[in-house]
N, C-alpha and C positions, 0 to 999 in steps of 0.2 A: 556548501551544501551539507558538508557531512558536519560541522559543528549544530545546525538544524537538526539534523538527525538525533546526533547526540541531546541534544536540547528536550525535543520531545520525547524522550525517552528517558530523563532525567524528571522532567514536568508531569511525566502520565506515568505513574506506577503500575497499571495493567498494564502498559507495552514495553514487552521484552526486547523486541528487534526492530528494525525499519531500514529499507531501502529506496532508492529511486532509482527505477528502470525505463528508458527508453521503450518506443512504442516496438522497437524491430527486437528486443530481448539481450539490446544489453545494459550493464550498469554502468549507472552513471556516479553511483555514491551507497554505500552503503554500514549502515552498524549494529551488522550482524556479526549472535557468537560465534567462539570457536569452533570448527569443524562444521559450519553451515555452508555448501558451496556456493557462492554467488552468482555463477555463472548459472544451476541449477535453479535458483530462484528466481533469475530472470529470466530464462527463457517459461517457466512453468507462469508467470506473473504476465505475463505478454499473451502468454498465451489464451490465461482464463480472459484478461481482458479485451480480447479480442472476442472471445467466445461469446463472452458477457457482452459488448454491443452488439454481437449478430442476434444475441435472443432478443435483447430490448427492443431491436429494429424489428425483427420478424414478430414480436408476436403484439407489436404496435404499443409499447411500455415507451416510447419515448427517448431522449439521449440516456443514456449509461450512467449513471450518479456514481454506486460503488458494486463492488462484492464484495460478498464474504462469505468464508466457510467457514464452519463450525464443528470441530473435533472434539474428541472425549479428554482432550489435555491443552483444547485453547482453541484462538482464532486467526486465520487469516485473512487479513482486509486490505481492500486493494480501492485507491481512489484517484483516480485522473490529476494529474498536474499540468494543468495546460493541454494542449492539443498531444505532443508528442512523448510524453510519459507518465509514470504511473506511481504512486507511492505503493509500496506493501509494507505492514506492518502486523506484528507478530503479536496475538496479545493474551492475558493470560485467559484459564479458564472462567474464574471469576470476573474478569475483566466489566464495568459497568461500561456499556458500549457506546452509550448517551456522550460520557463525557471522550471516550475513543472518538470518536465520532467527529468533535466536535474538537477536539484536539489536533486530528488528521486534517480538516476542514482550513485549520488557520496554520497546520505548517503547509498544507498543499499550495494556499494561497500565495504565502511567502518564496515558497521554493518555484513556484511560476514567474515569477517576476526577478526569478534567479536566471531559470531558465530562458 
């Protein structure tokens, strides 16, 4: 899992970081920088995606695809891996999110069938 990680993170020049976290907040794999706490990011990554299907469910949007939030120094994007985890990945400001996206998409794929 973490050569994945590393992989896309090599292949996508706007993603700085990436994790996979368990659906309960914890990690399963991750390659993040120094002084990022993992433990920190997964339970806050569990969390939004938890939040994030309770809104898609309530306000009748359908299953959960992804989130993301969008800061003045970059983005956090979090995408389902299977039933029981979640990728999050760090990416830059400029980041083109099309190919993020689409990046996230076929390592989530791969790392489901890891999982």
């Amino acid at each position: 899992m973490l050569e994945e990680l590393r992989s896309l993170r090599r292949n996508s020049p706007d993603i700085e970081a990436s994790a996979i976290v368990s659906a309960d907040g914890l990690t399963i794999a991750s390659d993040l920088p120094t002084g990022v706490e993992e433990d920190r990011v997964s339970a806050m990554s569990a969390a939004m995606l938890s939040l994030g299907e309770r809104i898609a469910s309530e306000l009748g949007r359908g299953a959960l695809d992804q989130v993301y939030i969008r800061g003045d120094k970059g983005y956090v994007i979090l995408t389902s891996v299977g039933e029981e985890a979640v990728l999050t990945v760090l990416a830059r400001q400029e980041a083109k999110l099309g190919l993020v996206f689409l990046d996230m998409r076929r390592a989530a794929e791969s790392l489901a069938k890891i999982i």
